[in-house]
N, C-alpha and C positions, 0 to 999 in steps of 0.2 A: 570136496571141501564142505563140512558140516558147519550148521549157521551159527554156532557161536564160537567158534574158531574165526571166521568169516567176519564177524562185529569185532572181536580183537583183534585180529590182525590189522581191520584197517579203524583204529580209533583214534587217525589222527585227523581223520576227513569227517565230515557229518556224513552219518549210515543209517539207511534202515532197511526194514522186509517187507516186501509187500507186492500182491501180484499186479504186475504191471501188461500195459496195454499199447498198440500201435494206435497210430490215429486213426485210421479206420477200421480198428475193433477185429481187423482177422489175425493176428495174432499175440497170443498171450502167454506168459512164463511167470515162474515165480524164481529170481535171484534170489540164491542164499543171500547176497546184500548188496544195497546199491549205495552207491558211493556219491556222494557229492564236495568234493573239494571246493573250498573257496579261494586256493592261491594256486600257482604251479608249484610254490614248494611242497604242500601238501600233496598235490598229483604226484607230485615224485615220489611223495613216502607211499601212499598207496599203491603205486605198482613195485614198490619194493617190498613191502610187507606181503604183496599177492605172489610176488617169483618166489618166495620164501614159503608160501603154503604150496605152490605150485598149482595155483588156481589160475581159470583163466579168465582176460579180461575182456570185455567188449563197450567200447566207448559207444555211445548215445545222443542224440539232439535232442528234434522237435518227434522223434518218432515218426517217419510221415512215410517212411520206406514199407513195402509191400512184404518184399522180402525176408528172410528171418536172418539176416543179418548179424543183429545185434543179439541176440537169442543165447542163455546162457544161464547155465544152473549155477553160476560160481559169482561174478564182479559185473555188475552193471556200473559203466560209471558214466555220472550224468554233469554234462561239462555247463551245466547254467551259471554254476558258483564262480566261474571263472570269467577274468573281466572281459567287457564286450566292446563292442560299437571301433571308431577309429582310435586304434592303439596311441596313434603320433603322426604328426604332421605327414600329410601326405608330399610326394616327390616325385618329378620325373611323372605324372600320369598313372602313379600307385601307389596303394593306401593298405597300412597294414592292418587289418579289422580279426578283432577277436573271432577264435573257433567256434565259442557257439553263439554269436552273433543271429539272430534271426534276421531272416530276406527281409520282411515286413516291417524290420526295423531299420533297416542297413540304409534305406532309402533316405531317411529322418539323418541320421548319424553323418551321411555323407553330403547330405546338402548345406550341411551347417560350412564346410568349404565349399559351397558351388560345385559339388560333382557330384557323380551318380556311376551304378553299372553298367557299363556296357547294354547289357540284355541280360533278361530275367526269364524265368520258365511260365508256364501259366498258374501254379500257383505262389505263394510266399509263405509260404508257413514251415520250410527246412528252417535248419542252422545250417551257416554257409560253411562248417566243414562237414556237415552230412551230402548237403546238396553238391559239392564239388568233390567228395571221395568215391559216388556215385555216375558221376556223370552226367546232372540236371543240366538241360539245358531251355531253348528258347527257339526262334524259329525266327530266320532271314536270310536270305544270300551275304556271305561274307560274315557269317554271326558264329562262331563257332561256339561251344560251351560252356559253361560258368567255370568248369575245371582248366580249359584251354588260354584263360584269361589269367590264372593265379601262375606266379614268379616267382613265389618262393615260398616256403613253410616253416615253421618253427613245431617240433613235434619232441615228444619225452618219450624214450625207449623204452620197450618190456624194462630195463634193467635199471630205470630211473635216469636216465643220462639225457641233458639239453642237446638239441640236434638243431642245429639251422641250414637248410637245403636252399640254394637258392640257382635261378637258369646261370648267373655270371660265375658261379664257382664248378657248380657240377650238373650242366644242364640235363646229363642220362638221368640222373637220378631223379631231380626232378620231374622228369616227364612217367617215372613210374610215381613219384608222388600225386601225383595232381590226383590220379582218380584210383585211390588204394586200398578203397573199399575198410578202411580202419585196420590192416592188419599190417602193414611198418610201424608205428606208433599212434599215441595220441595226442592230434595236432590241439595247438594252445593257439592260434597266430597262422593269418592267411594271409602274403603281399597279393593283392590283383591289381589289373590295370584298372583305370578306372577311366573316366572322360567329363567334361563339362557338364554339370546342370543341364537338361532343356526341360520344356514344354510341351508335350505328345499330345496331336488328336488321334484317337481311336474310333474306329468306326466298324460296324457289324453290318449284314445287310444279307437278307435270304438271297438263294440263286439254287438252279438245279446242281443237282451233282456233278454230272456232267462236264456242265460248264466251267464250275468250278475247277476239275481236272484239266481242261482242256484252255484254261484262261493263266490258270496257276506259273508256269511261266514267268510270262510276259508280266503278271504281276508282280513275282520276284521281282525282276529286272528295274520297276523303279519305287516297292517301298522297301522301307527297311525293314518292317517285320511284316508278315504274313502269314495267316496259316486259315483252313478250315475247320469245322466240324459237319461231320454227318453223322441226321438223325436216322437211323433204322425203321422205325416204324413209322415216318412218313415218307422215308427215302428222297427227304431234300437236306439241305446243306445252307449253312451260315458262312459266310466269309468275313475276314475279319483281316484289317491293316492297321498299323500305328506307325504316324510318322513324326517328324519335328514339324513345332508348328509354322518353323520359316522355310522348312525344303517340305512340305504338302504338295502331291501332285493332284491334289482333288481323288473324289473317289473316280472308279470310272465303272462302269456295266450296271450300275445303281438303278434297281427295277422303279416304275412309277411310285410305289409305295414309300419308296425310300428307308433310309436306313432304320436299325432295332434298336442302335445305338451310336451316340455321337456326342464327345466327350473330350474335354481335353483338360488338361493337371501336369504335374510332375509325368517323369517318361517311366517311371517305377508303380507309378500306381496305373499307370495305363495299358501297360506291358499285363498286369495279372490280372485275374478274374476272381470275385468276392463269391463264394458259396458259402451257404449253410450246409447242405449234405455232405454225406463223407461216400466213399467209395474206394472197391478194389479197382487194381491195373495191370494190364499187363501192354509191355509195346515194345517195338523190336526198331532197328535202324535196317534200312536195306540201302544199297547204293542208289543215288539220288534217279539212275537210269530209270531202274527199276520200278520206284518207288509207284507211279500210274499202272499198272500191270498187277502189282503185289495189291493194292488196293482195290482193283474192281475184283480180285477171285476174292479177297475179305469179304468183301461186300455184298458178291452173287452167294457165299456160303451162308451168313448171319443173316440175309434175307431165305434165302432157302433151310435154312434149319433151323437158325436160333432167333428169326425175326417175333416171337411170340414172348420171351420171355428178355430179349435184348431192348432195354429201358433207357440206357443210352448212349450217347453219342461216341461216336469215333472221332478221334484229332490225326490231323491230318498236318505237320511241320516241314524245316527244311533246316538241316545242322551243318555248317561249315566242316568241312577235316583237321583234323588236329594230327599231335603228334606224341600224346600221351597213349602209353603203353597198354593201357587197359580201357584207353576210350571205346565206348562203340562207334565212333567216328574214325578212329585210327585211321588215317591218308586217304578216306575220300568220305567226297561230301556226299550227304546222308539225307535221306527222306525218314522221318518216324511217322508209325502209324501205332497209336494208342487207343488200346480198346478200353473204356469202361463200365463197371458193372456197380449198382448201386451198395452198401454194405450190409442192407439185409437178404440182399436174391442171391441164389447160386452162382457162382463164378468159375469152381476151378475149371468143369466137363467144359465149359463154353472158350472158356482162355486154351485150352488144352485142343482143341478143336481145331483153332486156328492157327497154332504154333508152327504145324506145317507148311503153310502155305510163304511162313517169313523166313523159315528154314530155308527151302526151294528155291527162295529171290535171292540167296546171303545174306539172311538177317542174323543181327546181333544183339541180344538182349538187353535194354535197360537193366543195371546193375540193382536197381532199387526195388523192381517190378515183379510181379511174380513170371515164373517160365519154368521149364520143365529141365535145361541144358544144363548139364553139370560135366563135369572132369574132361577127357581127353575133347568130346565132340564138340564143347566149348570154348576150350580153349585151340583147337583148333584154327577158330575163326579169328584169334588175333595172332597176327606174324610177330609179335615181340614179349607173348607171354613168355617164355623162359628169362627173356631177361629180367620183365618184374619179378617172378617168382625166385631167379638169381639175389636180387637186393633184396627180398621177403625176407631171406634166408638170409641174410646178411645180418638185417636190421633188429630179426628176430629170429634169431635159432634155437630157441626152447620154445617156438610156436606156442607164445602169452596169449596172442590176439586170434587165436582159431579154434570157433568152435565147428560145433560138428558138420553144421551147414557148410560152411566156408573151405574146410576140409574136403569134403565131396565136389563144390564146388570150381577147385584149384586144382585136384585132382592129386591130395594130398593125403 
């Protein structure tokens, strides 16, 4: 598809050219043209006028995915034009919030009713249907992830046609909708669950590493969110809890020093962490057994070979199981461990280094993240991939929504 074929075809959406960027800078393309509609009627002409050049499309958020995903020499289309925040009155404990809804904003949109997400991941800066076609999640016992939470979808097919999916009509289908990585269609409309307003303290506080593994447990057991970081080059660790501020069990193992941080607000702003830096990622789920074991050979290898040039921290969570098709949680609950690398130092040789060792435990790549797993040995690791790629092929069978990554990827 040549660029001014590409600007006529789609001139009924706002377009233009120009090379575009992820948010941390490792990857860049130039779309013959990117698309910005401002209605869903317009979304519909645009991938109708695209099936008719026979170009392909790849939907877009906040950019925040590691992965080349969205990557595409043909239709970038950027769903910001598209209305956001709480669609309509929330019900039953779910709220319908536009597709590119940002996280950082969701929180504002949802309180104006007294409610809030479930649980958030540690940053905000997705669109909630980037972050939930991926598999973003958050980290507690009994917390599964932000995909595991949405009930139904509203998405426009390669072929321009309104689709409403939801668990009470067709729950198969929706459980490959939830994490789709964009290639069924392009969702307009997310229903999730949602829960009451509260008030979260958050609290941070050093500890060895050690302990942290060996406490990590028993601390699930009574906050609701938990998770660590380890730093590499000093080989200690932060621990970090957020509870409500009316079921706080106090901190507990709190060194004399006391805590880094200690905070309380909305449960949305206490759930994420505010940076200026940007950075790569990679992180994989292993079964939650596993998860102390798969982390101390991480550990003993990035101190043994890459402790010189590993800048920062390892995250260390805990993901409920789900029952979406392409979760990496798929039917059991999940330990993640997330390496990252700052966005001006080398990353790939150091992520690539460790990919074995998640292999080895059954790990499962974060869809967003960079990793090395593509085609059969990938999809190996989830026992219901044919059925999504059954409805892939349903929903799009002039494969609009696959570029070449995604291809390889799928093992298509």
């Amino acid at each position: 598809m040549v660029r001014n074929e590409a600007s006529t075809a789609l001139d009924t959406a706002a377009a233009s050219t120009a090379r575009w960027h992820n948010w941390s800078g490792g990857l860049a393309f130039e779309p013959a043209v990117v698309a910005r509609p401002n209605s869903v009627a317009e979304l519909r002409e645009v991938l109708r006028r695209a099936a008719d050049r026979d170009a392909t499309v790849r939907p877009v958020g906040a950019g925040h995915s590691s992965a080349p995903l969205v990557q595409t020499e043909d239709v970038l289309l950027c769903l910001e034009g598209l209305p956001v925040g709480v669609l309509e009155p929330p019900r039953d404990g779910q709220a319908w919030v536009g597709a590119g809804t940002r996280l950082h904003e969701l929180g504002e949109h949802l309180r104006r009713y007294q409610l809030a997400m479930p649980n958030l991941g540690d940053v905000d800066t997705q669109a909630i249907a980037g972050a939930i076609g991926t598999g973003t999640h958050g980290s507690g016992r009994g917390l599964p992830s932000l995909s595991a939470q949405v009930t139904g979808v509203r998405l426009v097919t390669a072929a321009g046609d309104l689709r409403q999916i939801d668990a009470e009509h067709d729950p198969e289908l929706l459980w490959a909708a939830q994490v789709s990585l964009g290639v069924l269609g392009v969702l307009t409309a997310v229903r999730t669950r949602v829960v009451p307003s509260f008030q979260a303290r958050r609290r941070e506080w050093g500890l060895p590493v050690d302990e942290c593994l060996a406490t990590f447990e028993d601390l699930l057991a009574v906050n609701r969110n938990v998770d660590f970081y380890w730093y590499p080059r000093r080989d200690d660790a932060h621990l970090r809890t957020v509870n409500p501020v009316d079921d706080d069990p106090g901190p507990e193992r709190v060194p004399a020093s006391g805590c880094t941080e200690d905070r309380v607000g909305p449960s949305d702003a206490a759930l994420i962490k505010r940076r200026a830096l940007r950075f790569h990622e990679t992180e994989y789920f292993v079964p939650a057994p596993a998860g102390p074991a798969c982390f101390r050979e991480v550990r003993h290898r990035i101190r043994t070979r890459h402790r010189h040039h590993a800048a920062w921290r390892v995250l260390y969570r805990y993901v409920a199981a789900d029952l979406a098709y392409l979760s990496p949680a798929y039917q059991r609950d999940s330990v993640t461990i997330s390496i990252h690398q700052n966005e001006t130092l080398p990353y790939r040789e150091f992520f690539a280094d460790l990919e074995p060792i998640f292999l080895a435990h059954g790990g499962r790549p974060h869809w967003a993240k960079i990793h090395q797993l593509e085609g059969r040995p990938l999809l190996a690791r989830y026992p219901q991939a044919q059925r999504f790629l059954a409805v892939r092929e349903r929903l799009d069978p002039d494969r609009r929504f696959l570029n070449g990554y995604l291809r390889r990827l799928l093992d298509l």
